[in-house]
Backbone as JSON, one array per atom type, in Angstrom:
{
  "sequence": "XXXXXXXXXXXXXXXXXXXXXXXXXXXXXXXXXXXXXXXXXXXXXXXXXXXXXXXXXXXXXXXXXXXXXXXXXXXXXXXXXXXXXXXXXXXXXXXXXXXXXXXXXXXXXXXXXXXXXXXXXXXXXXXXXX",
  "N": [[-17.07, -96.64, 18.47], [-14.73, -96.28, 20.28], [-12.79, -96.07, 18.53], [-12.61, -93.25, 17.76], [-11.85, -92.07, 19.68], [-9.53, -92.56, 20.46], [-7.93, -93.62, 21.45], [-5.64, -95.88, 21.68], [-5.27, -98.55, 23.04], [-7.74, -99.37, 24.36], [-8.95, -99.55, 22.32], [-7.03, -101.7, 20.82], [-7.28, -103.95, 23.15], [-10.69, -104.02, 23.01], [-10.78, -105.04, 20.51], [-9.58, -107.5, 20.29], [-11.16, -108.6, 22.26], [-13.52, -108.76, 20.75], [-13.54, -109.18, 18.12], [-13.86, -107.11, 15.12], [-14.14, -106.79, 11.55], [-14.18, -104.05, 11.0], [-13.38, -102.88, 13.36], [-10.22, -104.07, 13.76], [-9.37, -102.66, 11.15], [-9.45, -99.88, 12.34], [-7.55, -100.22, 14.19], [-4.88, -100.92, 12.59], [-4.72, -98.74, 11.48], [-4.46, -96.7, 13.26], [-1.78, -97.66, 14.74], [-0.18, -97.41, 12.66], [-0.12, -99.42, 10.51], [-0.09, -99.57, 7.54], [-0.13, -101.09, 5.26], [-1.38, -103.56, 6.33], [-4.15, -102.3, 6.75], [-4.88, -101.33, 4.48], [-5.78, -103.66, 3.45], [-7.57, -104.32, 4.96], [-10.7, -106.23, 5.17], [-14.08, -106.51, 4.52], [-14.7, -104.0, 5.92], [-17.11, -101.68, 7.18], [-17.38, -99.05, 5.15], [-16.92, -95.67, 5.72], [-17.45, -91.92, 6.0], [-14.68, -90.86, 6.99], [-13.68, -93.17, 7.17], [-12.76, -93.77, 4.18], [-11.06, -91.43, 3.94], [-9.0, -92.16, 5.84], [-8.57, -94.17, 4.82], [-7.3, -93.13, 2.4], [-5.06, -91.6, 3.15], [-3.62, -93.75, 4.2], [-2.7, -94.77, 1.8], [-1.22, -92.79, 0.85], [0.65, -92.75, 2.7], [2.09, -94.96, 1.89], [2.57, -95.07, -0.87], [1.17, -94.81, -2.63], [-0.21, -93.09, -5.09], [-2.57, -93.03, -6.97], [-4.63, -94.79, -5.98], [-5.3, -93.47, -3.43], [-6.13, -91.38, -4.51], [-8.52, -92.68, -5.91], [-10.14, -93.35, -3.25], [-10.14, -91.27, -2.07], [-11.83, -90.33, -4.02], [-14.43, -90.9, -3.68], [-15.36, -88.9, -1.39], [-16.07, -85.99, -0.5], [-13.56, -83.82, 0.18], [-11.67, -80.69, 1.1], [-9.88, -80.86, 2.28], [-7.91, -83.35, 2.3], [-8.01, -83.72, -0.44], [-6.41, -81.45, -1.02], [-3.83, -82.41, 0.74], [-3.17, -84.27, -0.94], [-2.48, -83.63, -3.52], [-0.43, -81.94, -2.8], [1.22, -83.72, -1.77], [1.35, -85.16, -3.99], [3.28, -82.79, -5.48], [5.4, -82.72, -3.95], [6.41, -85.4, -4.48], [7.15, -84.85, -7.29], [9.04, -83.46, -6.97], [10.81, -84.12, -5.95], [11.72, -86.64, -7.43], [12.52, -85.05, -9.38], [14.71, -83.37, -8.2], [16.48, -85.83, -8.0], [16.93, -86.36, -10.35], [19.23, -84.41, -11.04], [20.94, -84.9, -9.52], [21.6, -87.53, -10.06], [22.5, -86.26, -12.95], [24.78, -85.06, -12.11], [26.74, -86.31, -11.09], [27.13, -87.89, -13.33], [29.18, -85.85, -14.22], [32.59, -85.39, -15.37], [33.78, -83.74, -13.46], [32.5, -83.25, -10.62], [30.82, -81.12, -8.55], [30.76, -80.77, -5.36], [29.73, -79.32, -3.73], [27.28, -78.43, -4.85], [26.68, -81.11, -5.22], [26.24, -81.31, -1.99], [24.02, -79.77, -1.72], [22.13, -80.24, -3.24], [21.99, -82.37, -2.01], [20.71, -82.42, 0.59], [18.6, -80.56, -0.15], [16.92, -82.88, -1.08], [16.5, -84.26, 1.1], [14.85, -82.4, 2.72], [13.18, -82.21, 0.82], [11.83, -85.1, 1.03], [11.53, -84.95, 4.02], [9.09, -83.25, 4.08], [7.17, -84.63, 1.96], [7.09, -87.04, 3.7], [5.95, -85.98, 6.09], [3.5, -85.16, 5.23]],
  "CA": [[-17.15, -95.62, 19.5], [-13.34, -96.35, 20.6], [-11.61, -95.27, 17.54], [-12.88, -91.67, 17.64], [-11.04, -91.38, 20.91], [-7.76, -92.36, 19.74], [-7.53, -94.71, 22.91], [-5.4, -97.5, 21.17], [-4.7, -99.47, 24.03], [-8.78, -99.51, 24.8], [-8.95, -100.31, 21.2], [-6.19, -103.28, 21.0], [-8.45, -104.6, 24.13], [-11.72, -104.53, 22.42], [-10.61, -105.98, 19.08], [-8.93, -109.05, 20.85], [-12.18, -109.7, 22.68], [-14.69, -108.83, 19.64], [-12.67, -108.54, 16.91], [-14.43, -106.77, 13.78], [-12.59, -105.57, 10.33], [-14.23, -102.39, 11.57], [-12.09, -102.92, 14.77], [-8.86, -104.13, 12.7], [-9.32, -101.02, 10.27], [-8.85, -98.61, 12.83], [-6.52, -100.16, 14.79], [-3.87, -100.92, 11.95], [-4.54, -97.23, 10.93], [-3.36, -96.29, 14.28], [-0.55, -98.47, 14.84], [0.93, -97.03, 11.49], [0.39, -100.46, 9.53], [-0.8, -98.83, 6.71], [-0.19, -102.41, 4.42], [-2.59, -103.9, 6.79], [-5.08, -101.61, 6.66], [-6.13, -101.23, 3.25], [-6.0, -105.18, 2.75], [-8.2, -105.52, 5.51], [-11.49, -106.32, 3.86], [-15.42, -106.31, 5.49], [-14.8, -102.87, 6.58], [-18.44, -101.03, 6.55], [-16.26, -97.66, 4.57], [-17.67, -93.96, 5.82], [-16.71, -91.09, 4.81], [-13.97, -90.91, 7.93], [-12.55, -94.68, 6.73], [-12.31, -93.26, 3.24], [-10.29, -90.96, 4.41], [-8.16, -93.1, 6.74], [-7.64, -95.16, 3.62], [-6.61, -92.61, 1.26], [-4.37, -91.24, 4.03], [-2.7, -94.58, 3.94], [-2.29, -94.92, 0.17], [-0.29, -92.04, 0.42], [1.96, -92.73, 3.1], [2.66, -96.6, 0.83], [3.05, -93.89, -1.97], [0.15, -95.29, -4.12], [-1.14, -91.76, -5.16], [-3.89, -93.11, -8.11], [-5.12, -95.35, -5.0], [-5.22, -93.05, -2.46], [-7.37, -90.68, -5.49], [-9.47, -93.27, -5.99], [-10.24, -93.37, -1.89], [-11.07, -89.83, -1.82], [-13.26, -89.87, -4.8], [-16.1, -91.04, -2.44], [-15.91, -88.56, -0.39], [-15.7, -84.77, -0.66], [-13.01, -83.45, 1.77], [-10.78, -80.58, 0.74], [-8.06, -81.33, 3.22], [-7.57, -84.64, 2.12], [-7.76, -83.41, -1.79], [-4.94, -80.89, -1.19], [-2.75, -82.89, 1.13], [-3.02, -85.41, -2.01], [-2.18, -82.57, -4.58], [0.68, -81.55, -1.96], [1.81, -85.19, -2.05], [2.24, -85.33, -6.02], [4.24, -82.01, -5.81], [6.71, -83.2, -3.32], [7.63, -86.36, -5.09], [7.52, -84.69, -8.47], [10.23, -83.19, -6.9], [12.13, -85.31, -5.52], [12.4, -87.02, -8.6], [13.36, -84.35, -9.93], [16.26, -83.31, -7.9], [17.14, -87.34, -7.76], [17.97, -86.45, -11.5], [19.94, -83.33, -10.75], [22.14, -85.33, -8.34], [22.72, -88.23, -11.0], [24.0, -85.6, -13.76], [25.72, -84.19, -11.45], [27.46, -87.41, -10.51], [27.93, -88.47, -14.46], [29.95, -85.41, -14.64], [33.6, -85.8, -14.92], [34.51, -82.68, -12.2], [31.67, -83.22, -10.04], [31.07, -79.66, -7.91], [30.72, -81.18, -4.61], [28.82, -77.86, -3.42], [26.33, -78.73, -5.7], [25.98, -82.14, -4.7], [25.71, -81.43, -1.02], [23.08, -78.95, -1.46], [20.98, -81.21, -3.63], [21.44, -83.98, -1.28], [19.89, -81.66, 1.39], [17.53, -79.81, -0.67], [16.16, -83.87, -1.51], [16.32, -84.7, 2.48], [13.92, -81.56, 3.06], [11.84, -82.59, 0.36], [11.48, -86.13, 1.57], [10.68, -84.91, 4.95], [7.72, -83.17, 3.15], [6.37, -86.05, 2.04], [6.74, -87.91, 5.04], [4.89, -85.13, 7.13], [1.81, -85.05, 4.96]],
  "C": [[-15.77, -95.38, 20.13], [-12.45, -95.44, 19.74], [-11.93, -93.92, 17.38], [-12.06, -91.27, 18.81], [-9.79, -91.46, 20.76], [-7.28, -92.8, 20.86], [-6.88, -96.28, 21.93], [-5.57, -98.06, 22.25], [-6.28, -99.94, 24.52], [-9.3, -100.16, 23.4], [-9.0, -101.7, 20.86], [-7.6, -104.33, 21.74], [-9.65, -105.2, 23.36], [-11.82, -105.06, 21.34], [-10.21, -107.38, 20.08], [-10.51, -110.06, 21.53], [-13.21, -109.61, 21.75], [-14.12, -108.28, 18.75], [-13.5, -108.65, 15.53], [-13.53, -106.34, 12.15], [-12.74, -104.18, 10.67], [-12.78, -102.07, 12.17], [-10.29, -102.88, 14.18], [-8.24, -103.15, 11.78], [-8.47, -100.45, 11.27], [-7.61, -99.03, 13.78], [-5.23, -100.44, 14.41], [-3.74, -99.99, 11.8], [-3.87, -96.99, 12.57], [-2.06, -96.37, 14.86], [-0.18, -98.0, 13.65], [0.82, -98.45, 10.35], [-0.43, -100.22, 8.38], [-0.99, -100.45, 5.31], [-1.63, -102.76, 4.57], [-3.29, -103.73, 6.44], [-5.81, -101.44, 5.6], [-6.22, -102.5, 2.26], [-6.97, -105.08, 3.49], [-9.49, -105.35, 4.83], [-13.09, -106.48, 4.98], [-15.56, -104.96, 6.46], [-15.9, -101.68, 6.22], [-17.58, -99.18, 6.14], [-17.42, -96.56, 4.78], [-16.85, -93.14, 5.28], [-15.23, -91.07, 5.71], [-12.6, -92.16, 7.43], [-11.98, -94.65, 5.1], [-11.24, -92.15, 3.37], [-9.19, -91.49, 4.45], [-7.31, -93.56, 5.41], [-6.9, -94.3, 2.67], [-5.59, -92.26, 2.07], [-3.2, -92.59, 3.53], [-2.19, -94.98, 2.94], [-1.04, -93.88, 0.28], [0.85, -92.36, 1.24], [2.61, -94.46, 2.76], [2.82, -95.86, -0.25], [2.33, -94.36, -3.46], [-0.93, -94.35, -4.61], [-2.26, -92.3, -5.67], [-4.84, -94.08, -6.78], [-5.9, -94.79, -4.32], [-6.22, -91.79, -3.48], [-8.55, -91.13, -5.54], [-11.0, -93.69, -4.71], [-10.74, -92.19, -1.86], [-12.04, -89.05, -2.73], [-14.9, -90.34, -4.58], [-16.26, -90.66, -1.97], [-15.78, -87.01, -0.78], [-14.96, -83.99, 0.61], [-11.52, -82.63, 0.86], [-9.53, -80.56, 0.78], [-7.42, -82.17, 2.6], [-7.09, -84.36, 0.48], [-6.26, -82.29, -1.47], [-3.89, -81.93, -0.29], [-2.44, -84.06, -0.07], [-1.75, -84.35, -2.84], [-0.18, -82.39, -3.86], [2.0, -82.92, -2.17], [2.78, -85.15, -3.24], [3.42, -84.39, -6.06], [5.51, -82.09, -5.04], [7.37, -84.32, -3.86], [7.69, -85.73, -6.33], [8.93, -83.88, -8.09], [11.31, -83.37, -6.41], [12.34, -86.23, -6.35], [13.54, -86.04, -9.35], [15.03, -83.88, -9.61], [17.05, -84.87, -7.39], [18.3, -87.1, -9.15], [19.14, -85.35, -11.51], [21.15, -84.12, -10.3], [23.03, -86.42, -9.9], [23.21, -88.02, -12.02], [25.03, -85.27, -13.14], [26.96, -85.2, -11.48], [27.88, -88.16, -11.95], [29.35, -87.0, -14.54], [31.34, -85.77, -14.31], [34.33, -84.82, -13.53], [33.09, -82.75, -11.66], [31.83, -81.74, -9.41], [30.44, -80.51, -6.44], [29.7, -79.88, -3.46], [27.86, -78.3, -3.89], [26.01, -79.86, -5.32], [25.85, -82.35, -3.17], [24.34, -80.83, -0.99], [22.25, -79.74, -2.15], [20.2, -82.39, -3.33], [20.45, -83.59, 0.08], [18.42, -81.04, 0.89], [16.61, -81.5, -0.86], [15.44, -83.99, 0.08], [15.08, -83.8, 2.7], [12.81, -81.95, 1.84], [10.41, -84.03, 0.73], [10.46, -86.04, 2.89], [9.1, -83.9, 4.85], [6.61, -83.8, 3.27], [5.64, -86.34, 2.76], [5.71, -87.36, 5.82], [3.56, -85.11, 6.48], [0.75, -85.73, 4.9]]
}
């Protein structure tokens, strides 16, 4: 009944004095400890904590995980911000390799490798945001 409010601090509280994996779930997912979270284990999984979890697969960058998490549930948010996911690192691989031809060449174009190192940064923050 806590974690729907998004009251950590009322949270924290009530885990410490009746601490559940329920409880632990949501309050690593809140706190950002995304490790945590999808070790912790006795967690009764809804469709909400399926979620949660695939959520956190992605931001540990374990896409087939974080697939596997949202194939229990039907949610097309969660299915495109996945999809969205893949296409931001497929491309930030991609311009990773851009940068390190760039960087075998013997006349590097230094134009070229600022803008690729930017064009990566904006892809990254991508990512990160989804």
């Amino acid at each position: 009944m806590i974690a729907p409010k998004k009251d950590v601090g009322a949270l924290r509280t009530f885990q410490q004095l009746f601490p559940t994996p329920n409880g632990a779930f949501a309050l690593a997912y809140h706190e950002q400890r995304w490790e945590e979270m999808v070790k912790q284990s006795g967690v009764e999984m809804t469709e909400k904590r399926y979620e949660m979890k695939a959520y956190s697969y992605l931001k540990l960058d374990k896409v087939e995980e974080a697939k596997k998490e949202a194939a229990h549930i039907q949610n097309q948010d969660l299915d495109q911000k996945i999809v969205a996911y893949e296409k931001a690192k497929k491309e930030v691989e991609e311009t990773k390799k851009q940068v390190e031809e760039e960087n075998k060449k013997d006349q590097k174009d230094e134009k070229k490798l600022k803008s690729l190192a930017d064009q990566q940064k904006k892809q990254e923050e991508i990512m990160k945001n989804i």
